[in-house]
C-alpha positions in Angstrom: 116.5 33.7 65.7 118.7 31.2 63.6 117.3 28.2 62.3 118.3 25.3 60.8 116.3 24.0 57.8 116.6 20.4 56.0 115.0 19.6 52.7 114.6 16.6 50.8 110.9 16.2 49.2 112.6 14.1 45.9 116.1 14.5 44.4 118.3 17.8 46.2 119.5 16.7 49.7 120.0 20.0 51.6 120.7 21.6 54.6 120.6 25.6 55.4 121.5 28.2 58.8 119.1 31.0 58.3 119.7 34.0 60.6 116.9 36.3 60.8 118.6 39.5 62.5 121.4 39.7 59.4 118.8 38.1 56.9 121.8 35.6 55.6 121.3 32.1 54.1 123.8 29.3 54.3 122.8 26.6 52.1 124.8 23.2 51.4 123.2 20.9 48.6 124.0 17.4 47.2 121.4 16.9 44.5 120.8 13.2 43.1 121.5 12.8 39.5 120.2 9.8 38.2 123.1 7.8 35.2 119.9 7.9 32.7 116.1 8.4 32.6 114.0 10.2 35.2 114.0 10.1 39.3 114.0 6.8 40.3 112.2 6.5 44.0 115.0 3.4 45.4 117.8 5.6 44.1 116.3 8.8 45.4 116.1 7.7 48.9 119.1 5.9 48.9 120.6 9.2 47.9 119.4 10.8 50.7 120.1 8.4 53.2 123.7 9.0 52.3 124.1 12.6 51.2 121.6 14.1 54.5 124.1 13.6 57.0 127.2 15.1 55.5 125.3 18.5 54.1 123.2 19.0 58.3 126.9 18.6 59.1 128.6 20.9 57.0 125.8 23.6 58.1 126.2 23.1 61.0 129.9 23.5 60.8 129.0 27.0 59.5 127.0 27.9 62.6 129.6 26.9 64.6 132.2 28.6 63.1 130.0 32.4 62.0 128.3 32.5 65.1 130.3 32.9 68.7 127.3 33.9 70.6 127.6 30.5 72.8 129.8 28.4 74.9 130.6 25.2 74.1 130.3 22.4 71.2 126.7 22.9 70.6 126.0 25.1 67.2 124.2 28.6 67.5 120.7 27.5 66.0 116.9 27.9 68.3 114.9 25.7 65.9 115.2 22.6 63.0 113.0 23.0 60.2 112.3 20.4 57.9 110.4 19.4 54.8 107.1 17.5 55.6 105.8 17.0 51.7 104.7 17.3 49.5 107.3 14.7 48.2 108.6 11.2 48.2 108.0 9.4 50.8 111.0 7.6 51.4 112.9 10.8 51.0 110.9 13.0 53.2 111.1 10.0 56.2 114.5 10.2 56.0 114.8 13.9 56.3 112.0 13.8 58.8 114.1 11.2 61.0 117.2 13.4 60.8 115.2 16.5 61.7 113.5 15.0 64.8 116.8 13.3 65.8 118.6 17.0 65.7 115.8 18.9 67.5 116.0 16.4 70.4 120.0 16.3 70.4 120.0 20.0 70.3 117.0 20.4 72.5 115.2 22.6 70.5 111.8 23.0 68.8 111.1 21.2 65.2 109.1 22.6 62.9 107.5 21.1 60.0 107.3 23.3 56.4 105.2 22.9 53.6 107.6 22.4 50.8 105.3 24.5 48.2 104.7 27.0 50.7 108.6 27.7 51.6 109.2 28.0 47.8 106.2 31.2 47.6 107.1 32.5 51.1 111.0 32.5 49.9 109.7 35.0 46.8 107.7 37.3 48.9 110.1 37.9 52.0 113.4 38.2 49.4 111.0 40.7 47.0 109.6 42.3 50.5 105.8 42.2 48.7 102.6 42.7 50.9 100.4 39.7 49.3 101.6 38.8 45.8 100.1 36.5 43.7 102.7 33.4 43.3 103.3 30.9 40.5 105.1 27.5 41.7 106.5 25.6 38.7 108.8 22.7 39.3 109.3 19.6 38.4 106.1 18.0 40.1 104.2 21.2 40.8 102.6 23.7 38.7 99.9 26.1 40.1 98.7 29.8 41.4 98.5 30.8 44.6 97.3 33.4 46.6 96.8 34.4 50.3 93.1 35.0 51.2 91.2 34.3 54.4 94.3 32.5 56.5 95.7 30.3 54.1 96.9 29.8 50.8 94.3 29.4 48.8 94.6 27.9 45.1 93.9 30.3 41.9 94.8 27.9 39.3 97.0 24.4 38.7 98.0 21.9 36.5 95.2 19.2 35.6 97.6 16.5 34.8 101.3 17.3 35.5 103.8 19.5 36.7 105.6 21.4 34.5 109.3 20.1 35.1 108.2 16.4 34.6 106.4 17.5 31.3 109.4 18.9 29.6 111.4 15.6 31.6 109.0 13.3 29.6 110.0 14.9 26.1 113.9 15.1 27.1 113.3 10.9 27.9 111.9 10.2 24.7 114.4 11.9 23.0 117.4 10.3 25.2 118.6 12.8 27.7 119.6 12.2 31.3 117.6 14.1 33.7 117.0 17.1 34.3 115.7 17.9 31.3 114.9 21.3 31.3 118.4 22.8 31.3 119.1 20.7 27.4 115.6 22.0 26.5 116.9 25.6 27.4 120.4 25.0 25.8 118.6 23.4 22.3 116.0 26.1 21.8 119.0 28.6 21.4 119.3 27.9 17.6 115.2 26.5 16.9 112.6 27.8 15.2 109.1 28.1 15.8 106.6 25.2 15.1 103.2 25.1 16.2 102.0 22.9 19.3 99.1 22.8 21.6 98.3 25.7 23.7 95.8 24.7 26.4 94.5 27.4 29.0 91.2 26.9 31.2 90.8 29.3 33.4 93.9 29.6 35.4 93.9 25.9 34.8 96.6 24.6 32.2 97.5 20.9 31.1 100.2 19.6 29.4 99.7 16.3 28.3 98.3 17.0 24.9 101.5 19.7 24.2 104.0 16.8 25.2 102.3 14.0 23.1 102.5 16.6 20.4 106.2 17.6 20.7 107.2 13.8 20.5 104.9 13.2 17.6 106.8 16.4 16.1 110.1 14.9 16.8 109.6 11.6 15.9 108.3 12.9 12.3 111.7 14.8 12.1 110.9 18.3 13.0 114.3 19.5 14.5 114.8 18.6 18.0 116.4 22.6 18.4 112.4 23.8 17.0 110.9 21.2 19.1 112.4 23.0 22.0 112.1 26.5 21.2 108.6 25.5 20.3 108.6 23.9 23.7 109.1 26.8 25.6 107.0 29.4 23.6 104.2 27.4 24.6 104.5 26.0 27.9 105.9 29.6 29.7 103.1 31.4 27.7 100.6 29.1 29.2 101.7 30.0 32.6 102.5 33.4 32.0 98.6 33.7 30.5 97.5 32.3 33.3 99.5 34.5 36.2 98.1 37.8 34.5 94.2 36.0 34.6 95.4 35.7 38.4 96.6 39.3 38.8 93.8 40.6 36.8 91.0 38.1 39.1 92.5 39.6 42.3 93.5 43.2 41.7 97.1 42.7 42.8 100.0 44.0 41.0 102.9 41.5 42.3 103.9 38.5 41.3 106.5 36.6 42.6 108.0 33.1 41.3 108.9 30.0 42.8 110.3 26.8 41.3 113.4 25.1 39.8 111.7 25.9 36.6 111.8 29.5 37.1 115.8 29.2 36.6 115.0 29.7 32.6 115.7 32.2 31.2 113.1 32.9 29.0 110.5 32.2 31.5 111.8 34.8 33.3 111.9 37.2 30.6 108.0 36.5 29.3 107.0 37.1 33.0 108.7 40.2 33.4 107.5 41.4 30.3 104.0 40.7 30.9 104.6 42.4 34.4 106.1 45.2 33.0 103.1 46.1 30.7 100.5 46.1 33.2 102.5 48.1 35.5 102.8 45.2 38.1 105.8 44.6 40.1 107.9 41.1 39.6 110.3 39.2 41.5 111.8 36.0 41.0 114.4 34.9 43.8 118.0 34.2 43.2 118.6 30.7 41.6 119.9 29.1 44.7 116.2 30.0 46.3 114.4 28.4 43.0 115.6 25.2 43.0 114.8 22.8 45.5 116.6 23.8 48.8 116.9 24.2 52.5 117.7 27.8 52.4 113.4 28.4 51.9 113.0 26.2 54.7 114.6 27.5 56.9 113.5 31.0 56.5 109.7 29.6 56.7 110.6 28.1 59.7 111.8 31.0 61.5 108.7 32.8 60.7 106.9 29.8 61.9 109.0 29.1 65.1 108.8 32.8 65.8 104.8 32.8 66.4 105.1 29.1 67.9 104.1 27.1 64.9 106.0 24.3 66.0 105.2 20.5 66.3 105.6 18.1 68.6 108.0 14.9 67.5 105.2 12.1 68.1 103.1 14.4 65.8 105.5 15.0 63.3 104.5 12.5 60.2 105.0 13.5 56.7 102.6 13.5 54.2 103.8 13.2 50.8 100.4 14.8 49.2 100.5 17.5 51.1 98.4 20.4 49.4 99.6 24.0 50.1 96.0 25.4 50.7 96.0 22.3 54.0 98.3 25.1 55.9 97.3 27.1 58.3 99.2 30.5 57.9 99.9 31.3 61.3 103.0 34.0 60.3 100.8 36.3 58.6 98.2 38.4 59.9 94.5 37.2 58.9 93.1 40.1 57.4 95.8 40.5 54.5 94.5 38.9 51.2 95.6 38.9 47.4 92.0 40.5 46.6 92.1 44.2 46.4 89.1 46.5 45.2 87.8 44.2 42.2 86.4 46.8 40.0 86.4 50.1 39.3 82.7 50.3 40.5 83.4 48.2 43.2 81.5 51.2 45.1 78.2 50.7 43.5 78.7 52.9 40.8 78.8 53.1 37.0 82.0 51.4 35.9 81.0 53.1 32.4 82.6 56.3 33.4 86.1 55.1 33.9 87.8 55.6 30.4 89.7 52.6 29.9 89.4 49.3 31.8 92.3 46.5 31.5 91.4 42.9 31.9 94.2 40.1 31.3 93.6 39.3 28.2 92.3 42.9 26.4 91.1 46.3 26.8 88.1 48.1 26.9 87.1 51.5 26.2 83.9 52.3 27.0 82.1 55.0 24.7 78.4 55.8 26.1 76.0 52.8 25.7 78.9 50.9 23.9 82.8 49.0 24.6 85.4 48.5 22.6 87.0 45.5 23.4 90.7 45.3 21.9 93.2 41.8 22.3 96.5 43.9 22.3 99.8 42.2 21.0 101.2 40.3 23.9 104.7 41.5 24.1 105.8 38.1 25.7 104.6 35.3 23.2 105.7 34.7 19.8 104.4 36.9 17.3 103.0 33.7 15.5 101.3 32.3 18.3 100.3 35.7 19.7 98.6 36.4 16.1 97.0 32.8 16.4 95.3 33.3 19.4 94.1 37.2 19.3 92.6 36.0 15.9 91.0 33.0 17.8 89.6 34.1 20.3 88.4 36.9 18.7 85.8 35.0 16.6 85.0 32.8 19.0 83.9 35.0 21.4 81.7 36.9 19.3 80.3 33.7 18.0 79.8 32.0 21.5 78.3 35.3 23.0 75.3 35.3 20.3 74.9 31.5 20.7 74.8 31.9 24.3 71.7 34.5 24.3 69.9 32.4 22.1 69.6 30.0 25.4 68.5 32.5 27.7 71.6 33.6 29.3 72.4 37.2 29.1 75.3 38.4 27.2 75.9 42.3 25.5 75.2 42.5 21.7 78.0 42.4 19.5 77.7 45.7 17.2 80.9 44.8 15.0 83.7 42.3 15.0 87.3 43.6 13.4 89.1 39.9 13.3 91.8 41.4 11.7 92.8 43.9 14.8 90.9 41.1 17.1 88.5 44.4 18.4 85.1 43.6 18.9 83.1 46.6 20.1 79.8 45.7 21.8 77.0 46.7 23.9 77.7 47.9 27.7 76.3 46.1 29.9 76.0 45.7 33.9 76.6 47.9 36.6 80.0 46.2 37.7 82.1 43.1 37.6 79.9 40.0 39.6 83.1 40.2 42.0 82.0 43.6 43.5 78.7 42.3 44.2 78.9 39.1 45.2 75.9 37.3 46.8 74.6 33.5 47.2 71.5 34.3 45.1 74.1 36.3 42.3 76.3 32.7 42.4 72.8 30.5 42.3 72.1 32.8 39.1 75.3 32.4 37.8 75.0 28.2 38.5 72.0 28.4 36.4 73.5 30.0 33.3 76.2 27.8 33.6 74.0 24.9 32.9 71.7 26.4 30.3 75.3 27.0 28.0 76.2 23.2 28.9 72.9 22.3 28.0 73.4 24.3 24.8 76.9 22.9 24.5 78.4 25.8 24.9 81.6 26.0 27.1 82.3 29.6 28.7 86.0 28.8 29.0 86.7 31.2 31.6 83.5 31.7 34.2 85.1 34.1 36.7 83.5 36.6 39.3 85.0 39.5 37.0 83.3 38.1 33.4 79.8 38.0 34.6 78.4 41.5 34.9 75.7 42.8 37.4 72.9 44.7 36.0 72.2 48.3 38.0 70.0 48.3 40.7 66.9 50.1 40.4 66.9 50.1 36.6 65.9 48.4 33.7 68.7 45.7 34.3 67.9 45.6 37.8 68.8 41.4 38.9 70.2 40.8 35.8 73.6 38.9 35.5 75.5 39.1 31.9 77.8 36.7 30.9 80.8 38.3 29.0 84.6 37.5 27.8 83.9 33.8 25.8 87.5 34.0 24.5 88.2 30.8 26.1 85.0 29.4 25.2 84.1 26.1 22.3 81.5 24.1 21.7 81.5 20.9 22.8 79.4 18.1 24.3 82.1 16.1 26.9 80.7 16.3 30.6 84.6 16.9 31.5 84.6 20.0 29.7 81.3 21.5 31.5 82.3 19.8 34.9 86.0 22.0 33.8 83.7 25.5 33.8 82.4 24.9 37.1 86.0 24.2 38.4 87.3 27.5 37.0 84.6 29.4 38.3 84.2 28.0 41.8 88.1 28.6 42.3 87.5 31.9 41.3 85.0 32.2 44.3 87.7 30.5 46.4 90.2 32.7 45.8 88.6 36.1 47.0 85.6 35.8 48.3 84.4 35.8 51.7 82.7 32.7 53.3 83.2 30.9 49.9 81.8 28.0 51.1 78.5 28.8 51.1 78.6 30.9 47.3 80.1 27.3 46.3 77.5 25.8 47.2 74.6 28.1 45.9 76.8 27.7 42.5 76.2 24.1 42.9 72.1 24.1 43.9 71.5 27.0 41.0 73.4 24.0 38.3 71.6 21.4 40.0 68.2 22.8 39.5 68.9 23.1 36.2 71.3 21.0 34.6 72.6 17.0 34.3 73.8 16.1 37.8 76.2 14.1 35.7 78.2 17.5 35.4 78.1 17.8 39.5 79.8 13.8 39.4 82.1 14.7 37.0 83.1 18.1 38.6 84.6 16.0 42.2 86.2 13.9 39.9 88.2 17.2 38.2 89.0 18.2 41.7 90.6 14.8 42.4 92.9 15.2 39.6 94.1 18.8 40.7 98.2 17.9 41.4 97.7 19.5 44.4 94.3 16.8 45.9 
């Protein structure tokens, strides 16, 4: 099969000849560059109005001339693939028109590609992985994804912007033409560090407070070559954390990235170092494949065309919010997922007896009745900001898990605290990780603590089905669900911030659980029996603001 592929969600007109027996990618690209600021919508579209015709022609050229299979004029391609959002929407019409215009010239079928989706599915086919998790970062798109129960379903995501538009609003207010990230990249060769924001929930991230900071810092006269450097210390770490609390939450050891962003450098390098230490495999595609192109549309599209996944023209619209968790995932079979065996006592036995269990953010020795819980030196952060948060996190946890038993929600006893080589070593408690045991009554339980700590105001942080416990059945613990791992966790007493921990723990659910609907909602009836609805309000209103709603 050879198909054609056109992209054009915001600023890169392109046009790509995939063909699937030789596994070869023509692409042809005219990107827009705007004379100063950002992307400007009128500009964009006009852009592609104009540059859309000459790059489908010059692919097509190339199937003409590389493929001699056929007679006559007509170019050696079986389907048109095109990008259907998320995007612009005056860009995607235009490619849109162009695309249904070529599939009725050439009398072929027309397929319509998630753009998100193409730049994952790119990773995996070029790494040849079996269900990775994948990180998206570009310019409006930032978030975790992972394939579970016929679609991709989202692990984590930006609660405010995507990640290339955050570093394009510091390279604005310091007077550079877009794109930004490329200067940022070339300036943080010769800076130092400074210290910004770092701001993980979860698997969530957000980056307005780290932007409002780095212009602050620049407009007070730190550097602009430490402002970058700082820049990118922070912001890659965040979504490096982030991807290991994914591969750690699922059990998967690939990763695979996707994104213009993922053309720097030292992103690249902090992910394959995280990778590296937890023996997981890493693949980011070549350049070409990272930035926005028809190359990954194309090769979604064959995969799509070759199972019929193919729409008609009168039902071909775009939709420029469109989420990639909306898409059916007809090319891959229905029983793969990104969760594998969650625990080590995913069986129904003692987890006790395995001799040294690694989470994403520590690891823990378990000796008899007690754990030693050690925050290791993260190899891909800054030593400074490592040190920062190992120390952090350290005290906080062990503060926030006595405050939290003081409310009635079970958490192990902390024995001693070394903040110095960030070890706590603790009581052992539960039979296995919540994950390997999940039930509606377990996530009703769980619902309930949540709002008892809120109620406290005490913010967890990081609610996940592998930091609540399950005590052993039959024994003394027998029902009993422990909260553990508060190294995200604060005190606070904002609605947003307890409507947050409901967020990061019902995507947690969503991720790898079966029939997840129905564990959301006993999450939701266990909070509501106990807590301030107002929480339950606020916590649709964090799911509105997810990039991808």
């Amino acid at each position: 099969m050879r198909v054609l592929g056109v992209e054009g969600t915001a600023w890169c007109a392109s046009a790509a000849v995939f063909d699937a027996e030789t596994d070869s990618v023509f692409i042809e690209s005219d990107p827009y560059e705007p004379d100063s600021g950002g992307i400007h919508p009128r500009e964009a579209a006009e852009h592609m109005g104009d540059a859309i015709p000459r790059v489908i022609e010059t692919a097509l050229d190339h199937a003409r001339e590389e493929y001699d299979d056929r007679t006559g004029d007509e170019p050696s391609v079986d389907a048109v693939a095109f990008s259907r959002g998320p995007g612009l929407g005056p860009c995607l019409r235009i490619v849109a028109t162009a695309a249904r215009a070529l599939a009725r010239t050439l009398d072929v079928p027309l397929v319509g590609v998630n753009h998100m989706v193409a730049h994952l599915e790119i990773g995996r086919h070029r790494a040849g992985f079996d269900s990775p998790v994948c990180l998206n970062a570009s310019g409006a798109n930032a978030h975790l994804l992972g394939f579970h129960d016929g679609r991709y379903r989202v692990l984590g995501e930006t609660m405010d912007t995507g990640v290339g538009n955050a570093l394009d609003k510091f390279t604005r207010h310091v007077g550079w033409s877009h794109p930004g990230g490329p200067k940022i990249e070339e300036h943080a060769n010769e800076g130092e560090f400074v210290e910004l924001p770092y701001v993980v929930k979860g698997m969530d991230f957000s980056f307005s407070g780290i932007m409002s900071a780095a212009k602050a810092a620049h407009d007070d006269g730190v550097p602009v070559e430490d402002v970058c450097f700082s820049l990118q210390e922070h912001v890659f770490a965040m979504l490096t954390e982030v991807a290991e609390r994914a591969l750690s939450l699922t059990g998967t050891d690939e990763l695979v990235l996707g994104g213009g962003v993922g053309q720097n450098a030292r992103f690249r390098e902090m992910l394959a170092s995280m990778c590296a230490e937890r023996g997981a495999d890493f693949h980011a595609p070549d350049p070409r494949f990272l930035r926005d192109n028809a190359g990954m549309i194309a090769v979604l599209g064959a995969k799509m065309a070759a199972v019929g996944d193919t729409v008609a023209v009168a039902e071909s619209a775009i939709d420029p919010d469109f989420r990639p968790d909306q898409v059916p995932v007809t090319w891959r079979d229905d029983a793969e997922s990104v969760a594998r065996v969650p625990s080590a006592g995913g069986d129904g036995e003692d987890d006790r007896d395995a001799a040294d269990m690694r989470g994403a953010e520590a690891t823990v020795e378990v000796r008899g009745d007690e754990v030693v819980k050690r925050r290791l030196p993260k190899g891909y952060r800054h030593p400074e900001l490592d040190a920062t948060l190992r120390r952090d996190r350290t005290v906080a946890e062990a503060r926030l898990l006595a405050a939290a038993r003081g409310t009635g929600v079970p958490t192990p006893l902390v024995h001693d605290v070394d903040v110095a080589e960030a070890t706590l070593v603790m009581q052992f408690v539960g039979e296995r990780d919540l994950a390997a045991a999940l039930t509606a009554d377990r996530a009703r339980t769980v619902g309930e603590h949540l709002a008892r700590l809120h109620d406290a105001g005490i913010v967890h942080g990081d609610p996940t089905t592998r930091n609540v416990r399950v005590g052993r059945t039959g024994g003394p613990e027998d029902g009993r669900l422990f909260c553990i791992d508060f190294g995200l966790g604060f005190s606070s007493d904002h609605v947003e911030d307890y409507a947050m921990d409901l967020h990061v723990f019902e995507q947690s659910i969503e991720g790898t659980a079966t029939e997840p609907g129905r564990l959301v909602a006993a999450v939701e009836d266990g909070y509501r029996a106990v807590g301030d609805p107002a929480v339950l309000e606020r916590l649709r209103g964090v799911e509105g603001r997810g990039r991808y709603q």
